[in-house]
LUMDREN-921410 format. One line per field, with one value per residue (C-alpha): chain; residue in one letter; x, y, z; residue number from 0. Coordinates in Angstrom, 3 decimals. Layout:
N
chain	[A:...]
resn	[A:...]
x	[X:...]
y	[Y:...]
z	[Z:...]
resi	[NUM:...]
END
This chain:
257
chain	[A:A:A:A:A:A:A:A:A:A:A:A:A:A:A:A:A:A:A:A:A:A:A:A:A:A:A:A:A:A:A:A:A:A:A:A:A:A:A:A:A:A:A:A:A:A:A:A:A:A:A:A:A:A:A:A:A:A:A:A:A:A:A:A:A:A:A:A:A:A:A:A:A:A:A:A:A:A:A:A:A:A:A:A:A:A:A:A:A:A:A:A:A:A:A:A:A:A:A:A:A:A:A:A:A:A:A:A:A:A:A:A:A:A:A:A:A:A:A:A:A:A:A:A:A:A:A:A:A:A:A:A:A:A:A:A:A:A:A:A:A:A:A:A:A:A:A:A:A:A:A:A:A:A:A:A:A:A:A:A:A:A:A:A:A:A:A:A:A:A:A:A:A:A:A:A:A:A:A:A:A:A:A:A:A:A:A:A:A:A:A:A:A:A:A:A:A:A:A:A:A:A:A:A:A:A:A:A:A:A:A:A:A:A:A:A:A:A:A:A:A:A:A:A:A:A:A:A:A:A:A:A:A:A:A:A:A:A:A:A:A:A:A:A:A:A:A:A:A:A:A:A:A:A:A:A:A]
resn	[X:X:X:X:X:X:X:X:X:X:X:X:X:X:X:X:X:X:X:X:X:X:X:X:X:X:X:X:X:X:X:X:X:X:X:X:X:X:X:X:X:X:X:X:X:X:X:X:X:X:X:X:X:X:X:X:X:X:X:X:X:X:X:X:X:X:X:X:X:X:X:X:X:X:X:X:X:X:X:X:X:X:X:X:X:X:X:X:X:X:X:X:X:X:X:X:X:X:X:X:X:X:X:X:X:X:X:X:X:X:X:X:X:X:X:X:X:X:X:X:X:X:X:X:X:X:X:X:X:X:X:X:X:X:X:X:X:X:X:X:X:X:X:X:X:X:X:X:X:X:X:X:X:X:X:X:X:X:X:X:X:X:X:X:X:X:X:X:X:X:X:X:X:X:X:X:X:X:X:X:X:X:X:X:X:X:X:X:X:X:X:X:X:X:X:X:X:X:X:X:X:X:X:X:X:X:X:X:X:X:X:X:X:X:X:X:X:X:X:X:X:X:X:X:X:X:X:X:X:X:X:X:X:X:X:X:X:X:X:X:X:X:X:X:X:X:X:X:X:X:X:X:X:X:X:X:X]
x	[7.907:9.587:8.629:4.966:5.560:7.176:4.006:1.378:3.780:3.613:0.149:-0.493:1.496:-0.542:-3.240:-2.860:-1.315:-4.876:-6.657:-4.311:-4.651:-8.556:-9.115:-6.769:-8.261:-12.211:-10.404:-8.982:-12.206:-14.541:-12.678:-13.219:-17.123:-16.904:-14.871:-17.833:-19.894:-19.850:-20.831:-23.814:-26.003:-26.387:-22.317:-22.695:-25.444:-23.037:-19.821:-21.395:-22.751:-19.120:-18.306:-15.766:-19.202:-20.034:-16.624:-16.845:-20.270:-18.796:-16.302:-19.162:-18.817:-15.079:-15.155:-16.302:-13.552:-10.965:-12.342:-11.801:-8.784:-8.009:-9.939:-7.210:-4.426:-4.892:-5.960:-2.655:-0.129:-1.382:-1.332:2.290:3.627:2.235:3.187:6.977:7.902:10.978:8.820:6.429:8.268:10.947:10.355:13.986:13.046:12.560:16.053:17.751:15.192:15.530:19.165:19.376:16.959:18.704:21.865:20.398:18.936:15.149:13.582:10.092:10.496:11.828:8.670:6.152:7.845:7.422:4.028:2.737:4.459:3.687:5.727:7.933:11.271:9.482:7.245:10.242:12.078:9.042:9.133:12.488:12.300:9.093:12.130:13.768:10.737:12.294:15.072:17.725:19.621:19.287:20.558:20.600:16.635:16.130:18.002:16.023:12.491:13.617:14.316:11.393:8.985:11.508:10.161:6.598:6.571:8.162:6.171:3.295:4.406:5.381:2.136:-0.032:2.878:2.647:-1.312:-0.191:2.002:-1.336:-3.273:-0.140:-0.666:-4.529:-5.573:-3.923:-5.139:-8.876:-8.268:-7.101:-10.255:-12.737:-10.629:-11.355:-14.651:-15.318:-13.776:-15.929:-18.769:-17.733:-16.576:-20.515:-21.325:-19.422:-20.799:-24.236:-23.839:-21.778:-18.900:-19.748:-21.376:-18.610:-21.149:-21.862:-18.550:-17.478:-19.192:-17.854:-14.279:-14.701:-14.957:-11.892:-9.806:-11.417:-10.428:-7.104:-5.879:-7.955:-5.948:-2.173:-3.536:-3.909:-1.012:1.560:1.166:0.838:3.785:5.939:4.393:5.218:9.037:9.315:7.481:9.194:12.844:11.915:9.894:13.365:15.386:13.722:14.178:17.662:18.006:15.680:18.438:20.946:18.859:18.198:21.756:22.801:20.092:21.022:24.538:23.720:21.967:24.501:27.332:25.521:24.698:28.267:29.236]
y	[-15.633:-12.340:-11.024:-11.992:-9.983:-7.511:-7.275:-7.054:-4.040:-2.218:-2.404:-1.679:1.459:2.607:2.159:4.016:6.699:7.359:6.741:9.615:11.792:11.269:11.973:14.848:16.484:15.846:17.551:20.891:21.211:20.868:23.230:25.685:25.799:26.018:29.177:30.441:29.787:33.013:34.344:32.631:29.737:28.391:27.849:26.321:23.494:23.111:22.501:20.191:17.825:17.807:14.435:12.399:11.775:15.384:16.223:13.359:15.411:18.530:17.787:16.963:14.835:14.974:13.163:9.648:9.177:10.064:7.402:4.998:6.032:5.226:1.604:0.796:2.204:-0.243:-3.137:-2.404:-1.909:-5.453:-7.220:-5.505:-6.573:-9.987:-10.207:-9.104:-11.714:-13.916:-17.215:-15.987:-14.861:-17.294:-20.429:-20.874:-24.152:-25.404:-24.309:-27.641:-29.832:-28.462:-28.247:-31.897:-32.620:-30.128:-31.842:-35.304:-33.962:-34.432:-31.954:-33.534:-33.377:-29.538:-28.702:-30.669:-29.223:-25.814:-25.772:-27.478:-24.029:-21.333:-17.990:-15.546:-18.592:-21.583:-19.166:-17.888:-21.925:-23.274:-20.970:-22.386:-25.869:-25.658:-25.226:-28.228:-30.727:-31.742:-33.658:-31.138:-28.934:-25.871:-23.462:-20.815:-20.485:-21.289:-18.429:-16.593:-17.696:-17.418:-13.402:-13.051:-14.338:-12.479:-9.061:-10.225:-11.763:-9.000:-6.325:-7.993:-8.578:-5.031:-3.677:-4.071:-1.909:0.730:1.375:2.599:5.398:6.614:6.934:8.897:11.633:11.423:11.827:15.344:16.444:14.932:17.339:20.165:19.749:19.856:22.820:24.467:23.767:25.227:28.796:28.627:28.207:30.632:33.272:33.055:33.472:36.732:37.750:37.499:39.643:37.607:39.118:40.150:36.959:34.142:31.742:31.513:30.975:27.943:25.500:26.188:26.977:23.503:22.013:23.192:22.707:19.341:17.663:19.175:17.449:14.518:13.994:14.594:11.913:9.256:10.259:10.543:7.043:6.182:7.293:6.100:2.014:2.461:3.217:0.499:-1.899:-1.617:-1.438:-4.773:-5.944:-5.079:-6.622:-9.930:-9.628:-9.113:-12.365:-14.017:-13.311:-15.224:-18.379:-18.848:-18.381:-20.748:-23.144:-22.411:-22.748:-26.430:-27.898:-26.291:-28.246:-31.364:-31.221:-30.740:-33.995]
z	[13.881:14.229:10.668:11.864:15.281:12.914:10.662:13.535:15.474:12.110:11.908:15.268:15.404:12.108:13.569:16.960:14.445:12.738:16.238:17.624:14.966:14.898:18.696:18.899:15.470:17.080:20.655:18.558:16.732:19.293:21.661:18.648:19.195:22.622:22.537:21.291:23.876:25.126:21.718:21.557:23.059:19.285:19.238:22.657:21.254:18.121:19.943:22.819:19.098:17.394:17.105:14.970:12.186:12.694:11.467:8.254:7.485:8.092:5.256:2.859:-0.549:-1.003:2.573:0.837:-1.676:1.215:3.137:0.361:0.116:4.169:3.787:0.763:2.488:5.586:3.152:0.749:3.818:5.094:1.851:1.096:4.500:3.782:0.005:0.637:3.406:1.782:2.103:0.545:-2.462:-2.705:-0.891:0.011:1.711:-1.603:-2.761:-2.057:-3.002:-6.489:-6.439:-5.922:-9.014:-11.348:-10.208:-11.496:-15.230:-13.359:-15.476:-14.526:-11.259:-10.863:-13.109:-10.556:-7.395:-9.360:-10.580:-7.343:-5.351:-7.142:-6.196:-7.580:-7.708:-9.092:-11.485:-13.304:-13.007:-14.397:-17.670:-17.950:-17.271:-20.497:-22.722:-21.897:-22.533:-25.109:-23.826:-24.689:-22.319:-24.562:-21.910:-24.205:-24.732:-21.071:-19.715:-22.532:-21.435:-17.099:-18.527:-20.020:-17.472:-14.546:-16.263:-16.299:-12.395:-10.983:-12.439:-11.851:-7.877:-7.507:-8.936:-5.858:-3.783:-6.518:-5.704:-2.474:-4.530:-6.352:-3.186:-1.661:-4.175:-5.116:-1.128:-0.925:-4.141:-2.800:0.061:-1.995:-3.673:-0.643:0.311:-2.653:-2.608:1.310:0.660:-2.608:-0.485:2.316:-0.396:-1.710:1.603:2.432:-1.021:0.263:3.062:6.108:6.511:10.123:10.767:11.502:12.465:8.573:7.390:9.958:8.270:5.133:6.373:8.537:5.179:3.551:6.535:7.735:4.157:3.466:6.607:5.874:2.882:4.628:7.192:4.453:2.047:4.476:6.029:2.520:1.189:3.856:3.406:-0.073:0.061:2.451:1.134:-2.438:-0.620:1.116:-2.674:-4.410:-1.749:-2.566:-6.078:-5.298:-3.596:-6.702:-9.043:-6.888:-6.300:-9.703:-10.738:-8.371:-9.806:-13.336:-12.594:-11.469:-14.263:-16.748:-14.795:-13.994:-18.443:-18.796:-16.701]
resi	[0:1:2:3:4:5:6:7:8:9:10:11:12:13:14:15:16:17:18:19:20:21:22:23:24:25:26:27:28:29:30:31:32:33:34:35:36:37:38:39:40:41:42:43:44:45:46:47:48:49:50:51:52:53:54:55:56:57:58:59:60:61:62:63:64:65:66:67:68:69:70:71:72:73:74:75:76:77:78:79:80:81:82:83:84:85:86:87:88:89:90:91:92:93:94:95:96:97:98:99:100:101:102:103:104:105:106:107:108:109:110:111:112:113:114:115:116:117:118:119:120:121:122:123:124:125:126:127:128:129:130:131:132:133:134:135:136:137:138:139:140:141:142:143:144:145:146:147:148:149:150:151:152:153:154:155:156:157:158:159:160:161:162:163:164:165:166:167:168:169:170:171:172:173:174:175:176:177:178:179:180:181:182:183:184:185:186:187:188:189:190:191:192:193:194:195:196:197:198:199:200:201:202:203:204:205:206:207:208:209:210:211:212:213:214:215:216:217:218:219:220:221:222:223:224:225:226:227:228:229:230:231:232:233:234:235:236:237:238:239:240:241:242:243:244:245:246:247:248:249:250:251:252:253:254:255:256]
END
C-alpha cells in the first residue's frame, strides 16, 4: 500500500510540476504584451488573447513532436513506476512455494507454478527447469540456460525505462531546433526592413524562446524518472540474483540427498 501511495505522490507532484510551470510561463508571457500596451492598441488586443494554445501555436511545427514527447514522458514514468514495484518483478510470495517443490525433486510442479506467473523470477526458473525434463539434475546446463535467459529478461525489462533516456535528450534538441528556426525567421525579417519594428520580430522570437523551454520542461523531468527508475530496475535485479541462488542452491542439495 505504501509503494501505491508512493506511486500516486510521484505522479502527483509531476504533474503539479508541468501545471506550475505552464501557468507561470502563460503569466511571464502575457505580461510581455501588455507592457506594450502603451506602444500600441494592436499589442494591447494581442496580449489580452495570449493563452496557454496561443503559446503551443506561437511555437509553430516543432511544438507537435514536443508534445509527443510530454504524452510519453507521463505514459513511461507511470508504466516505470508500475513495472519496477518488487511484486511485480519477483513475486516473492511465490518464493516458498517453490522452495518447497525444488526441495522435493517436483520439477513439474516448479515449471506449472512458473509458467502460470509469468515475471522476471519464474521467467528465468522456467528456462531452467526446460533442462531438466529429462529426468536428470544436470545442474550444469541449467545454470547455463537461467544465464542465458537472465541477459535476455532483464534487457528486455529495462528497455521500456531506457525510452525515457531518448526523450531526455531528443526534447532539448526538438527545442534547439524551433529555436533555430524563430531567429531564422526573425533574422529574414530584420533583413526585410524591421529592425525598428519589434512588433515583427515577437512572433518569431516567441518561437525560438517558447520551444527551447518547451524542451527543458520535458527533458528535465525526464531525465530525473529515468535515473530513478533504473536505480530502483537494478535494485530488483539485484535481489533476482539472490532468489534464484537460493532456489538453485536447493534443488542442487535436495539432488545431492
Amino acid at each position: 500500500m505504501s509503494k501505491k501511495r508512493f506511486v500516486i505522490i510521484g505522479l502527483l507532484v509531476a504533474l503539479s510540476y508541468y501545471g506550475y510551470v505552464a501557468e507561470v510561463w502563460g503569466q511571464d508571457t502575457a505580461a510581455s504584451p501588455q507592457a506594450k500596451t502603451e506602444i500600441s492598441t494592436k499589442t494591447e488586443k494581442h496580449a489580452s488573447s495570449t493563452t496557454f494554445w496561443g503559446m503551443v501555436k506561437q511555437g509553430g511545427i516543432t511544438m507537435f513532436p514536443l508534445g509527443f514527447l510530454f504524452a510519453a514522458t507521463i505514459g513511461l514514468t507511470i508504466y516505470g513506476f508500475i513495472a519496477t514495484q518488487e511484486k511485480k518483478m519477483l513475486r516473492p510470495e511465490l518464493i516458498p512455494n517453490l522452495n518447497q517443490s525444488l526441495e522435493n525433486l517436483d520439477i513439474d510442479t516448479v515449471s506449472r507454478v512458473c509458467a502460470s506467473n509469468p515475471c522476471l523470477l519464474t521467467n528465468i526458473l522456467l528456462s531452467g527447469m526446460q533442462r531438466l525434463t529429462d529426468g536428470t539434475l544436470d545442474t550444469e546446463s541449467m545454470e547455463k540456460a537461467m544465464e542465458e535467459a537472465s541477459v535476455e529478461e532483464t534487457s528486455a525489462g529495462l528497455k521500456p525505462i531506457n525510452y525515457l533516456s531518448i526523450v531526455a535528450q531528443i526534447a532539448p534538441m526538438l527545442g534547439l531546433l524551433g529555436t533555430v528556426s524563430g531567429m531564422i525567421k526573425a533574422f529574414d525579417k530584420i533583413g526585410q526592413g524591421g529592425m525598428g519594428k519589434p512588433e515583427l520580430l515577437a512572433a518569431d522570437i516567441g518561437e525560438a524562446m517558447i520551444t527551447t523551454a518547451t524542451g527543458l520542461i520535458i527533458g528535465i523531468p525526464a531525465m530525473f524518472f529515468y535515473f530513478f527508475l533504473k536505480s530502483k530496475y537494478l535494485s530488483n535485479v539485484s535481489k533476482l540474483a539472490r532468489y534464484l541462488g537460493n532456489l538453485t542452491h536447493t534443488l542442487i542439495s535436495a539432488g545431492r540427498r
